[in-house]
N, C-alpha and C positions, 0 to 999 in steps of 0.2 A: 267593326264594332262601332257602338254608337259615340257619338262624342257626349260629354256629361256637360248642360248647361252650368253648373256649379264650375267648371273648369275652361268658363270661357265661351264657349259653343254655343250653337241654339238651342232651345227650350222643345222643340221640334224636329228639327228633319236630322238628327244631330248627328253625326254622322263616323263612317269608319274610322274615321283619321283622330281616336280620343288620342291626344298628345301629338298629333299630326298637326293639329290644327289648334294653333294659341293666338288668342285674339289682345292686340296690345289695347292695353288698358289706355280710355278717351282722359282728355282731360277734362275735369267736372266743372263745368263751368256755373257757378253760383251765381242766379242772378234774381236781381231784387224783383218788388210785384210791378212796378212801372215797367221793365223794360222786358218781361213776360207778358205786360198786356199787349203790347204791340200787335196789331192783328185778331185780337182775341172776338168772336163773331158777339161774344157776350157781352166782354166789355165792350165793345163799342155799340154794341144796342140797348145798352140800358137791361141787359137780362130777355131780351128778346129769343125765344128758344127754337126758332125756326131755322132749320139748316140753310146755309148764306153765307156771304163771304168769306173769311178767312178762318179755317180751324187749326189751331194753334193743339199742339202735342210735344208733350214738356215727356222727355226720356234720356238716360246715357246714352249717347248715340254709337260711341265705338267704332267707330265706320273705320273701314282700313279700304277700302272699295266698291264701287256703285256698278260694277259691271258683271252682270249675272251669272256671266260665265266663270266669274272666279270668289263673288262673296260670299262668304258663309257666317256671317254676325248674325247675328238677333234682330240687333237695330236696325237692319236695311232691309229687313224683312219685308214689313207694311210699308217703305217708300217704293223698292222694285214690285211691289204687288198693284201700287197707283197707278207705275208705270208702265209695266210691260205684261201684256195678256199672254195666257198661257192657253196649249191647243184643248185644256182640258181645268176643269176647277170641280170644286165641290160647292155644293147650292145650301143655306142655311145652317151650316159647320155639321152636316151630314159628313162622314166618312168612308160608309160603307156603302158609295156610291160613288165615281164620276159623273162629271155633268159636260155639256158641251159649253165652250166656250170660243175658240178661235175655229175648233174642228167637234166634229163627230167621229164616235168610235166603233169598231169592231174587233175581237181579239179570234182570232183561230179556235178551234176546238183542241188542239196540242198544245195552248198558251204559249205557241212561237211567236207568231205574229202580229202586230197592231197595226191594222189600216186607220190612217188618219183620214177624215173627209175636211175640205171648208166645208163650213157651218156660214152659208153667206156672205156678205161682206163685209170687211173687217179693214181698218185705215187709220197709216200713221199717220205722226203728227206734218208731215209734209204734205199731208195729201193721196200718196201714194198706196193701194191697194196690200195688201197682205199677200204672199204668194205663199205656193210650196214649196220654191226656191228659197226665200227667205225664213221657213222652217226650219227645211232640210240643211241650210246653213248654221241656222242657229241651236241645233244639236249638236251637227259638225264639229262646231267651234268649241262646245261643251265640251265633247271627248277629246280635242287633239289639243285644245289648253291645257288639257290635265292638271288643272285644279284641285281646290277640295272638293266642290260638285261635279265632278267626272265621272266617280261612280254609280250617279246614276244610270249611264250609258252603257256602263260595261258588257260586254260581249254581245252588242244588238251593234246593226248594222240600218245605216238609216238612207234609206234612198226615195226619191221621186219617180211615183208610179204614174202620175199622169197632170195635168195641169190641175187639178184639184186635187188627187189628194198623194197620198205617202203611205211607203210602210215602213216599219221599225221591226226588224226579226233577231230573233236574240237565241243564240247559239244552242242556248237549252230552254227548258219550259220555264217560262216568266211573267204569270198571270200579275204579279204587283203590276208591270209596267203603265197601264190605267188612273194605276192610284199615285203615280211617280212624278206623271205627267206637269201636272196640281203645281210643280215644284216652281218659285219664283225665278229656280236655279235655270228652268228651263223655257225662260220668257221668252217670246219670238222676236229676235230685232230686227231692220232694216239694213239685208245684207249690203245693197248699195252704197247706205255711210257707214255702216261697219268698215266695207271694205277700203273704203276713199277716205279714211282717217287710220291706215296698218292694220285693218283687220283680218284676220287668216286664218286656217281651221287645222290651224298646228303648233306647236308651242314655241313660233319666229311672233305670233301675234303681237302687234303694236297699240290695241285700237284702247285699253285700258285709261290713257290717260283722258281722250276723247270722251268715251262714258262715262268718268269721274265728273266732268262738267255740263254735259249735253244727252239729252234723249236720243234714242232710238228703237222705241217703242211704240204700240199701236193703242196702251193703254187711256183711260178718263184723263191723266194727269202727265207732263211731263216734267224735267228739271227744269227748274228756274234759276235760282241761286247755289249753290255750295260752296259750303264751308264745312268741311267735316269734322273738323273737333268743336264746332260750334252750331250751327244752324243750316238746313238745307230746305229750301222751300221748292214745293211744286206750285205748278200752276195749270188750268185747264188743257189739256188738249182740244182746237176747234174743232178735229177734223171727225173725233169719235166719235161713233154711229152708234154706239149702245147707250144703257140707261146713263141719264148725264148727273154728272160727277154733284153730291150735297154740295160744294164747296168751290167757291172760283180757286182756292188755292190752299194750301194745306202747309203750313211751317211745323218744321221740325224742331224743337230747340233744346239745347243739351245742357239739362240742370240735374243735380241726384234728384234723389227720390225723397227725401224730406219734403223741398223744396217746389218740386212738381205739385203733391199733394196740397200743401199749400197752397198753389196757385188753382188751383183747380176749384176747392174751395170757396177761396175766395174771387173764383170768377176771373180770374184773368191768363186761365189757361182753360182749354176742352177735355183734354184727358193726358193724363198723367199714366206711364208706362214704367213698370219695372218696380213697383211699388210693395213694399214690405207686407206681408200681410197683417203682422200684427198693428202698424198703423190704418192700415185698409179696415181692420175690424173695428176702427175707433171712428170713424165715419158715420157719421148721422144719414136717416136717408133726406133729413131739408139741407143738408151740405153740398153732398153728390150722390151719382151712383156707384156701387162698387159693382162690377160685372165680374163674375170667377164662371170657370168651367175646365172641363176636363184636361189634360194636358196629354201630350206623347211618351210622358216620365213613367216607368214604371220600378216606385224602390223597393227593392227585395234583399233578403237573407241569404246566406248561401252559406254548405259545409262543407267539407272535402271530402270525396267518394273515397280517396286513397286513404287506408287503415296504415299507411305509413305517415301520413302527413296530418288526415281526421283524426285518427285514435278511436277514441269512444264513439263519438261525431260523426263516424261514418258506417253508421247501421241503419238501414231504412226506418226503421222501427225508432230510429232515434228522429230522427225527419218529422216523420209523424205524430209523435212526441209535441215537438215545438211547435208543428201547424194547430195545434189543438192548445197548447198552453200560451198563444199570443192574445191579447185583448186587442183586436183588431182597431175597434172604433178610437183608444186610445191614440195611436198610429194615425191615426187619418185626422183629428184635429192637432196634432207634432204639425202636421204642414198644410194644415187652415182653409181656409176657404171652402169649394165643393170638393177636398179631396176626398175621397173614400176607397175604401178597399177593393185591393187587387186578388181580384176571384184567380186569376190567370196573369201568365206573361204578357199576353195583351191588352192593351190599354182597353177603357171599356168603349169608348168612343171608334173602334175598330171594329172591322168588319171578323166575325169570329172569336169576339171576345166572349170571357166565361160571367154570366149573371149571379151566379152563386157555384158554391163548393162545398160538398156534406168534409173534404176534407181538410178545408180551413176554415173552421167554425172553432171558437172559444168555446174549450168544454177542457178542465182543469182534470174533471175524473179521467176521459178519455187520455188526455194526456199521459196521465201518471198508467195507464194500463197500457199503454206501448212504449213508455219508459223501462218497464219491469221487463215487457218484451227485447227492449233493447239492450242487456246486460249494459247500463251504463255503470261503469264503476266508480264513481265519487267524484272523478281527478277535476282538472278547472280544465274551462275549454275557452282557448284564449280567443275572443271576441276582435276584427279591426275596426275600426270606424273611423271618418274624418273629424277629427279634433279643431278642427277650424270651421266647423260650419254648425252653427247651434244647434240646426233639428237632427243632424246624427246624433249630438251629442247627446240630446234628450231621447232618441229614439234607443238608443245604447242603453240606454239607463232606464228603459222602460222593459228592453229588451233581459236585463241583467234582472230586473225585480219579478218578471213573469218567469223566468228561470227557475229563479229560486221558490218561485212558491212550488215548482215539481219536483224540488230536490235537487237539481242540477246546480253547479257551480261557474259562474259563470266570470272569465278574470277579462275588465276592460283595459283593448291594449291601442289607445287614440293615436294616428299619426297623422302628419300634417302633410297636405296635396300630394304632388306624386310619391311622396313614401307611401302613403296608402295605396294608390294606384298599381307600384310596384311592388308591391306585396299580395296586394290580390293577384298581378298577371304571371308571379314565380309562380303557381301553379303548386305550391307548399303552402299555403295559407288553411289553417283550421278553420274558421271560420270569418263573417265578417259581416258588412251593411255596404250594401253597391247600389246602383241606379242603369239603367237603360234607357236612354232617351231615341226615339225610333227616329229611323233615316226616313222614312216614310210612311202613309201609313195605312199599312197594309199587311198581314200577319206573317207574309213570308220573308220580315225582316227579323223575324222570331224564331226563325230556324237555328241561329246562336247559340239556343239556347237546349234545344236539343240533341241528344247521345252525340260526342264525338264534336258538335258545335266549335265556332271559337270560344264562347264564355265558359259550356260545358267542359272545356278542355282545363278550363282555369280552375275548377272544381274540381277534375280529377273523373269525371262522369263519363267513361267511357267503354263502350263496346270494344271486341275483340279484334276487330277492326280498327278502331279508332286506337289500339295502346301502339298500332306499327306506324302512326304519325304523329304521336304525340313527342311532346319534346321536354317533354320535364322526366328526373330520373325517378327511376323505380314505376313507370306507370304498370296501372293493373286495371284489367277488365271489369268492369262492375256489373252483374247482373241482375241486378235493376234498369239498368242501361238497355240491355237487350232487349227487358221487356214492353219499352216502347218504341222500338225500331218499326215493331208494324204500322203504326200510328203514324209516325213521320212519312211512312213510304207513302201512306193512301192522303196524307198534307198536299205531300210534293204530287202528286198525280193528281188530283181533282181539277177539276175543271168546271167553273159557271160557279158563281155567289154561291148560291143555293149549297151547293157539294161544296165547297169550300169552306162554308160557316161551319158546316157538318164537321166537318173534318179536321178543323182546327180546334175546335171544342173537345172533341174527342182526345185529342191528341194534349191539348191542357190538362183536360180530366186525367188522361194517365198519369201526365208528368206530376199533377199533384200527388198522383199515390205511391210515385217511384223515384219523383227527384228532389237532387239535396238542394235545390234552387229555389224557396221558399216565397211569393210573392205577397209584398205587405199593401202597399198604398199604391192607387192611381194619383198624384198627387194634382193638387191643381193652379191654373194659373188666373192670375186677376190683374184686374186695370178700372182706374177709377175716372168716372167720365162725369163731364156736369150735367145736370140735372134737365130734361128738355134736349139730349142730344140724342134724334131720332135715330135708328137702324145701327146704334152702339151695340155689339158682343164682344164678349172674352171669344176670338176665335182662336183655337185650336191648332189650325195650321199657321196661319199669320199673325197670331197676340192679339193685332188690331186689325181689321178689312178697313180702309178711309172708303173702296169702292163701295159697300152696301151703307152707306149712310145716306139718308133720304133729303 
């Protein structure tokens, strides 16, 4: 299951390990506008807005480690992405595509296999050639570190099919694998100093402290300096053959997000990361730029399938009910910027995500006529939400006044971080407000969420099948559950975009008419850059790209 950005994690790839995976809080280092300019390509040009020298990126850094094969922060996201090229990427925060980067692709018609090709020639920072050896090692090393990024790899077997290229075959059909690839987690390094500084593709590896200080990467940029509660700056790679890097060096420097915006502002920082959005919204456009765009979050509702633990709560018709009595747009300004509404469990910037829903649309009558349908009998239906994080708490309360205008009662019951967590995963929970932030992105990370699912299991949404593996008492079969089983089967089978988008639409569209998994907001993420900062976006998988800046 995914990790929840609110809980530490990434904002993206976020991954199974939610509580697996706690990131120790950085220390904020507060620093004035003089010692933020340092390096600043602006301030030292006089507002000069041509990409040059040094770009300066004021964010909480959080770093706990700079070695691919085992970070999973936010903050290191956009430095290992300067650093280390990966066999595959996406082109203009398209998602529902791979692009070639280090290799070229081919997947099987069974979606076993993935042939990597080079893509030309590709060179670290020493000089030295990119191999498939050097690859096929640094997936290796991914799986047999066993990380929090290891599950990427799980059940593929990775070997070298010839001096150019590789395949990667995975035990069962695994069309993501393409869209996986993308992952900073699985940047190629230089098995030669990997190995000549304890590197190994099992979890004796030593080479962690090495990569904390030093490149091994083929990327535009590599380490220069580190300090990881404070500052980490890169600097050019000479050796790199692709398009050359905006910036001879790019610092990293770790101030909150008050304090970044400010400097940004006022010109002595380039972009500012992590930034609130209600101060984002207070942003002029003669200040800076605000960039927002979609994100991998998708926050939804959920009610309990089990009439032992739902009550009223768990009648389809009650479902239906609420996807019609929500004011959706109010929802999607709770969490600002481009968010908007979640058609589907899929983000929309995904490949097979849903553009619209006739069954979550804002219509109050509609509602109240599958209310009647749903013998709801008066009782209060205890709501959970995070009580420590403002926009649940507002979303709660938008949630509780839409309620009641259909005559339902709605009792708010706020708890704070893993209380919440652990009451939605008892598998007893009546209702509540959760988030899925995707491990990758690609639809078949959404399978979760489907009859029998782990998230569905947390809900109580289960098939006949699924009640002999579940693990919470009293489980019972839902039959609504069943009726999207065909749906998932012809998911899990498709093969090629095309059948795939098909297929996962389809299988949304059911689940909005049949599950108690209610999807609210795509939420979205933003970053504020200064004004004149050429080939800036909000991207999607990395927050910030430093590589497509011109």
């Amino acid at each position: 299951m995914a990790m929840v950005q609110t809980t530490s994690g990434r904002g993206f790839h976020i991954g199974k390990m939610i509580g697996a995976v706690t990131t120790a809080a950085a220390m904020v280092i507060s620093m004035s506008a003089c010692g933020a300019a340092e390096g600043s390509k602006a301030a030292a040009s006089g507002g000069n807005t041509s990409n040059s020298g040094t770009l300066v990126v004021n964010n909480s850094l959080n770093v706990i480690t700079l070695d691919p094969a085992r970070s999973f922060e936010t903050a290191t996201v956009s430095i290992l992405r300067g650093v280390y090229q990966t066999a595959l990427k996406f082109v203009d925060n398209d998602l529902t595509k791979p692009q070639p980067e280090v290799c070229s692709y081919e997947i099987s018609d069974d979606n076993r296999v993935v042939t990597l090709t080079l893509n030309g020639d590709h060179y670290f920072a020493d000089g030295k050639k990119v191999t498939v050896d050097d690859i096929v090692y640094s997936y290796q090393r991914v799986q047999g570190i066993k990380g929090n990024p290891s599950f990427y790899l799980d059940g593929v077997t990775v070997a070298k099919k010839d001096d150019r290229s590789l395949t990667l075959t995975s035990e069962s059909p695994n069309p993501a694998i393409p869209y996986i690839l993308p992952s900073v987690n699985l940047g190629i390094v230089e098995k030669s100093v990997v190995e000549a500084n304890g590197g190994t593709t099992d979890e004796k590896d030593g080479a962690e402290k090495y990569l904390n200080q030093h490149s091994a990467g083929s990327g535009p940029y590599q380490l220069d300096s580190v300090a990881m509660d404070s500052q980490i700056t890169l600097k050019e790679n000479p050796k790199f053959k692709g398009k050359k890097p905006g910036f001879d060096a790019v610092k990293f420097v770790n101030v909150d997000s008050t304090t970044a915006l400010t400097n940004v502002k006022s010109g002595t920082a380039d972009v500012a990361l992590d930034v609130n959005l209600d101060e984002a919204a207070q942003v002029s456009k003669d200040e800076a730029q605000v960039l927002s765009g979609p994100s991998g979050n998708t926050r939804f509702l959920y009610f309990n399938a089990n009439p032992t633990y739902g009550k009223s709560a768990a009648d389809p018709n009650f479902w239906l009910a609420v996807r019609h009595a929500l004011n959706y747009k109010k929802y999607a300004t709770v969490y600002g910027g481009d968010s908007k509404q979640a058609f589907g469990v899929v983000p929309s910037a995904f490949l097979g995500s849903l553009k619209s829903s006739e069954e979550n649309t804002y219509d109050v009558a509609k509602a109240k006529e599958y209310l009647a349908k749903s013998g709801y009998d008066g009782s209060e239906i205890d709501f959970v939400y995070a009580s420590d994080q403002d926009t649940a708490a507002q979303v709660a309360q938008l949630f509780q006044a839409d309620m009641k205008a259909i005559g339902v009662n709605v009792k708010l019951e706020g708890k704070a971080g893993t209380a919440r967590l652990d009451t939605e995963r008892s598998g007893k929970s009546q209702s509540g407000l959760s988030m899925w932030g995707a491990d990758y992105p690609d639809p078949s990370d959404y399978f979760v969420f489907a009859p029998d699912g782990t998230m569905a299991q947390r809900f109580g949404w289960l098939t006949d099948a699924g009640v002999a593996e579940a693990k919470v008492e009293g489980a019972v079969a839902s039959p609504s559950a069943e009726k999207v089983v065909p749906y998932v089967e012809a998911a899990q089978s498709a093969s090629g975009d095309d059948a795939r988008k098909k297929a996962w639409e389809d299988l949304q569209t059911a689940m909005n008419q049949n599950s108690p998994i209610i999807p609210i907001v795509n939420d979205a993420g933003t970053i504020v850059a200064r004004n004149g900062l050429e080939g800036a976006y909000y991207d999607t998988l990395n927050t910030f790209d430093i590589t497509e800046l011109d």
